[in-house]
C-alpha positions in Angstrom: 106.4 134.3 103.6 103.3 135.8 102.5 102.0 132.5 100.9 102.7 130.6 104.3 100.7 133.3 105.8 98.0 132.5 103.5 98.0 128.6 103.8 97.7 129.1 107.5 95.0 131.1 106.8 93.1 129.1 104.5 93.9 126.0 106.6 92.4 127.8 109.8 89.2 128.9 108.4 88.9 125.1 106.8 89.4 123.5 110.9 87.1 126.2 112.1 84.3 124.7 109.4 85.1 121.5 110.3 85.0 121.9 114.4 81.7 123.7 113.7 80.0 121.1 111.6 81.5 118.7 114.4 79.7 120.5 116.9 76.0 120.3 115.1 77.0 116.7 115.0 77.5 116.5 118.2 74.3 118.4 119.2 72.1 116.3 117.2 73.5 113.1 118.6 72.8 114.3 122.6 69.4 116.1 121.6 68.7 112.5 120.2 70.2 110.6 123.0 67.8 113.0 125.5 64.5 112.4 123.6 64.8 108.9 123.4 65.3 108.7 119.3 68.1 106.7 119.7 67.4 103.3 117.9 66.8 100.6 120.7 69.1 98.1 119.7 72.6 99.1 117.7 74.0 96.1 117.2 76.6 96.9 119.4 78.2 95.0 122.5 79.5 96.5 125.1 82.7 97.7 123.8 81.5 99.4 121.1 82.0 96.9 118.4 79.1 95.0 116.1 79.4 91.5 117.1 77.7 88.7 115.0 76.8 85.7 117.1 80.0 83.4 116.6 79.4 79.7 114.0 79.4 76.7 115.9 81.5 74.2 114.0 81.9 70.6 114.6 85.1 68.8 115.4 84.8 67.4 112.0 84.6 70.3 110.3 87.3 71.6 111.9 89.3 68.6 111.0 88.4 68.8 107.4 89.4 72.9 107.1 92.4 72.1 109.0 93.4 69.5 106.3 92.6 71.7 103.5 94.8 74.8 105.0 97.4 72.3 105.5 97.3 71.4 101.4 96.9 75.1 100.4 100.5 75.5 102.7 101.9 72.1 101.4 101.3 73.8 97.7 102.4 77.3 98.1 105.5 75.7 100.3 106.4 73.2 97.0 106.2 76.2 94.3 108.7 78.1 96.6 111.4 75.4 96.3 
C-alpha cells in the first residue's frame, strides 16, 4: 500500500505542476488579448479552424479525376479477384 501511496503522491505533485504552468499560460494569453498583442489576423474562421480558400476546378477536370479514381478502383478491384 505504501507504493500506491507514493504514486498518488508523485502523480499529484506532477497535475499540480502542470495546472500551474496551465495557468501562466493562460495569464499570458488574456494579458495579451487586453493589450492588443494579439496578431491581427490568425488565419482562423469563425469556428476556430484555419481555412484555406477552397480550388476552383472545372467540370473537366472533375471529369478527368473522376475517370482516374475510377481506374485506380477498377485495378485494386481486379487484383482482389
Amino acid at each position: 500500500m505504501a507504493i500506491d501511496a507514493e504514486i498518488l503522491q508523485a502523480a499529484l505533485i506532477g497535475y499540480q505542476s502542470e495546472r500551474e504552468r496551465i495557468t501562466k499560460v493562460i495569464a499570458d494569453l488574456r494579458s495579451r488579448l487586453k493589450s492588443g498583442k494579439a496578431p491581427e489576423s490568425s488565419g482562423l474562421d469563425g469556428a476556430g479552424t484555419s481555412r484555406k480558400p477552397r480550388r476552383k476546378l472545372s467540370a473537366a477536370a472533375r471529369r478527368r479525376m473522376a475517370a482516374a479514381q475510377k481506374k485506380r478502383w477498377a485495378n485494386y478491384h481486379k487484383g482482389h479477384k
